[in-house]
N, C-alpha and C positions, 0 to 999 in steps of 0.2 A: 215417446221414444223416438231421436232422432228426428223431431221436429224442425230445429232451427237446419239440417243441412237438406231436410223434405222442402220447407218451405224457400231456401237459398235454390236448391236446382230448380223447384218451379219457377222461377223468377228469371231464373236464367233463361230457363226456355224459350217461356216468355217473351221476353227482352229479344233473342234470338229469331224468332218466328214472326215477330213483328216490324222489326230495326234492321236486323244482318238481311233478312228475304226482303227486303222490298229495295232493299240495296243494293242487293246482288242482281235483283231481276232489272232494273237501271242499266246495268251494261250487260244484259242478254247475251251469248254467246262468248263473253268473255272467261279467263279463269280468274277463279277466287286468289289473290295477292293477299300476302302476309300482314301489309299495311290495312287491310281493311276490317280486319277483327282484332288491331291492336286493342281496342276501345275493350272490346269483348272478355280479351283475356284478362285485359287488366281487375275486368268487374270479374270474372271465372275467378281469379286471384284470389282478391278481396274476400269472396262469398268461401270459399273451401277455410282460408283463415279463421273467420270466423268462427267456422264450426271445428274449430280444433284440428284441423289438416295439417300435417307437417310438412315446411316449405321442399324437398325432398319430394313428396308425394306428388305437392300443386306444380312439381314442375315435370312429374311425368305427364299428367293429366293433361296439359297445356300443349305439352310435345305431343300428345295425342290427337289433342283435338286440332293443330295443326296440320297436322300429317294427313288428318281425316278430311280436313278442308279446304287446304293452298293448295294450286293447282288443278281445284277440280272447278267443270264448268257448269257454269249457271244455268238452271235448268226453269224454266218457265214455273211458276206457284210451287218452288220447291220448297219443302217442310225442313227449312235447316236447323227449329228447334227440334225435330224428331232425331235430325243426322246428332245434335251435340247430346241428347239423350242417349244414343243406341253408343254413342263412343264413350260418355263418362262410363257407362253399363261394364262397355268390354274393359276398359281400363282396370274400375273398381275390383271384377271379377277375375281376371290376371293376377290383381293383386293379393285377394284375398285366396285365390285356389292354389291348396297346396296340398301334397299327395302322401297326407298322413291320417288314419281309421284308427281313431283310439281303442275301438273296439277289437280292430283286428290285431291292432297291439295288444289288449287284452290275454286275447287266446294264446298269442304267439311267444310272448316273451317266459323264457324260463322262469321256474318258480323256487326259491321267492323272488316275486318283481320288487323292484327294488325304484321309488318313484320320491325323487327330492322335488319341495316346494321352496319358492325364492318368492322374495319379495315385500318391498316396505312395509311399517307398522299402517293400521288403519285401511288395508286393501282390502279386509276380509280373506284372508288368506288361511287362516285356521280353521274359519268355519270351509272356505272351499275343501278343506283335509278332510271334512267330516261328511261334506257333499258327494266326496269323491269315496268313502266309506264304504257309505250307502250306496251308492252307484253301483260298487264291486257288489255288496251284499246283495242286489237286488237284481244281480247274472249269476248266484249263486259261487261266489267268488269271499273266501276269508284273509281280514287283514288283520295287523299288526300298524297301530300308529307311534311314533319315536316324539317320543317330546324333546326336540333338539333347540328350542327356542329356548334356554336355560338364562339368556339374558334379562327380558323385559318379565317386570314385576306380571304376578298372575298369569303366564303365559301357560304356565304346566297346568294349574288349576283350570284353565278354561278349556282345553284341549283333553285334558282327565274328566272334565263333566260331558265332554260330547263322547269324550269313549263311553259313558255308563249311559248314557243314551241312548246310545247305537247296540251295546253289549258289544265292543271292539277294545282287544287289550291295548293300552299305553305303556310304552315301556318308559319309566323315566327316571331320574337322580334328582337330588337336592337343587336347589336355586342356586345358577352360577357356577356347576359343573362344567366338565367339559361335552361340548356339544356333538360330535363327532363319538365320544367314548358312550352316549345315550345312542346316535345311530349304529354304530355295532350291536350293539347288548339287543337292540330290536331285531336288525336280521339274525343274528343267533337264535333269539327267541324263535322266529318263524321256521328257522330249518329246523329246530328241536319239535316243534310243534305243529310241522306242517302249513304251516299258514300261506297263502297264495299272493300277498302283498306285503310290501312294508311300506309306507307314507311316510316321508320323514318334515315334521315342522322344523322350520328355522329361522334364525332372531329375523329381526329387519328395520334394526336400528339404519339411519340413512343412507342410502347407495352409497354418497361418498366418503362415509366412514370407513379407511384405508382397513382397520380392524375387522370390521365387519365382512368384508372382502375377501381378508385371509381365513377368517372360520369358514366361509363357506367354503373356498377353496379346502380346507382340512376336510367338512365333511364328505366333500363328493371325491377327496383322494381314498378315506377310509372305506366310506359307504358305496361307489362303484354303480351311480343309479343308472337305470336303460333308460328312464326318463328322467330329465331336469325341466322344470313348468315353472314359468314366469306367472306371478299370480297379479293382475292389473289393475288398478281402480279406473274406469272408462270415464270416471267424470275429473277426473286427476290430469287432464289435457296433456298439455305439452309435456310437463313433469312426469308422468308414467312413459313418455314415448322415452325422456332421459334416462327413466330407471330402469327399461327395457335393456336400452343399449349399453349401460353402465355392467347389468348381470348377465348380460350376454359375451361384452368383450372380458368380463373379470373372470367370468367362473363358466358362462359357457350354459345355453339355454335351447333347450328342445323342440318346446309348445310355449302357449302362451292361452292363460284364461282370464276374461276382463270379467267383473265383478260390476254390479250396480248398474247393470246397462239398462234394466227396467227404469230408472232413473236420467238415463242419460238423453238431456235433449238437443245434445251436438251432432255427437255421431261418426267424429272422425276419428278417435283412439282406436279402433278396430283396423281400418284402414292405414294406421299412421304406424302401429307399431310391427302390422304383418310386413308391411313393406322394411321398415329402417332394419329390422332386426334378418328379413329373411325366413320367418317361423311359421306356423301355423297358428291360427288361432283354434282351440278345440273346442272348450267351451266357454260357455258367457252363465254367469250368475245373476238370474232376475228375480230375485227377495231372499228373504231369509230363511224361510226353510229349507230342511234336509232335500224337499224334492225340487227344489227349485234353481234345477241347475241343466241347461239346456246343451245338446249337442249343436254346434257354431255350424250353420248350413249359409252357402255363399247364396244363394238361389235366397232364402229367408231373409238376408240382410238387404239384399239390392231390391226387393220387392219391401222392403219398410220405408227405405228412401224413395222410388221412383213411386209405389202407389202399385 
């Protein structure tokens, strides 16, 4: 997990604590110039690229570590690859802390909550409805799932086999209904029947399918959710960071949960989409089962990269 941008900052450090410090300590008393870790950023650049960083991110990261280093004076066997670790840290963590407790949105939001899913085919975004199910089930919390993905072949069939999994009712219409008319009939259900949740699936044929745009805009004018969740594929690089900002400026996105991060040995989708988009990331999906589905701790991610 997050190997290739583990192994890019150790390199960097590295490179930093051997090349920048013996440099630095060269003109003693002097301050650190912009001109002398051009070298530096240009590799910092390179190495976040790599690991799927979006050029947006690499250039706050750059401005940071700038800011943390010109002007300041050379201190005799100074540890500047410790200084360029403790500021990508504080960066990272800026970036990714943001002041939302799914939990306490749990408790808090009037019931039925009402929780739309976005996001491309192939993210595992259905099965996260089924994650997030169970999740409710298991703070003793009852849901109601909307089969609103009426488009893509098999969609209702797979999302009706994790209801009878779960013992969680699906509310659904024939294939190629309207998507919006299955999110209603769900939250009906739940106020007739008490229910503490609605989850609603929906299509996700490609971001820039102009059509696909407009249903979800129809479901979330009908369905009214407290929550809208970006569902992410983390190893889907730069392409998830566009599909991010695509259902965020079209329809308008709350949270965001990356999928397959057990899988992911870059490392930067995390980072790349909290920042472009402004959201939180809440949770991260690491396999495939029901339990396998993690609360997103900034302290847990920055301790996978740094070691």
């Amino acid at each position: 997990m997050f190997k290739l941008l583990k192994e890019k900052i150790r390199s960097l450090k590295k490179k930093a604590k051997e090349e920048l410090s013996e440099e630095f300590t060269e003109g003693l008393g002097k301050r650190i110039t912009e001109d002398k870790i051009q070298n530096f950023l240009w590799e910092l650049e390179l190495a976040l690229m790599e690991a799927d960083v979006a050029v947006d991110v690499i250039e706050k990261i750059k401005e940071d570590v700038k800011k943390e280093l010109v002007g300041k004076k050379v201190r005799i066997r100074s540890d500047v690859g410790k200084v360029i670790e403790n500021t990508l840290k504080k960066s990272i963590r800026e970036i990714l802390t943001k002041n939302f407790d799914f939990d306490e949105f749990v408790k808090k939001c009037e019931k039925p909550c009402v929780i739309m899913f976005l996001g491309v085919n192939g993210t595992g975004k259905t099965t996260v409805i089924a994650k997030i199910a169970k999740y409710l089930m298991d703070q003793g919390y009852t849901s109601v799932i909307s089969a609103s993905d009426t488009f893509r072949a098999g969609a209702i069939e797979q999302i009706d086999e994790h209801g009878k999994k779960l013992g969680v009712k699906v509310i659904k219409h024939k294939a190629g209904g309207d998507p919006a008319a299955v999110a209603y009939d769900a939250i009906e259900h739940a106020r007739a029947k008490h229910r503490d949740f609605v989850l609603i699936d929906t299509a996700g044929r490609m971001q820039t399918n102009r059509n696909l745009m407009d249903e979800m805009k129809k479901i979330k004018r009908v369905a009214k959710p407290h929550l809208t969740i970006f569902v992410g594929d983390a190893l889907a690089g730069n392409d998830a960071i566009e599909q991010a900002k695509q259902f965020n400026r079209e329809v308008g996105v709350d949270a965001v949960i990356l999928t397959k991060i057990d899988a992911d040995a870059k490392g930067g989708s995390a980072i790349s989409i909290a920042y472009e988009i402004k959201k939180p990331v809440i949770f991260l999906g690491t396999g495939q089962k029901y339990e396998d589905l993690m609360k997103f701790n900034v302290d847990w991610f920055i301790k996978r990269i740094f070691g």
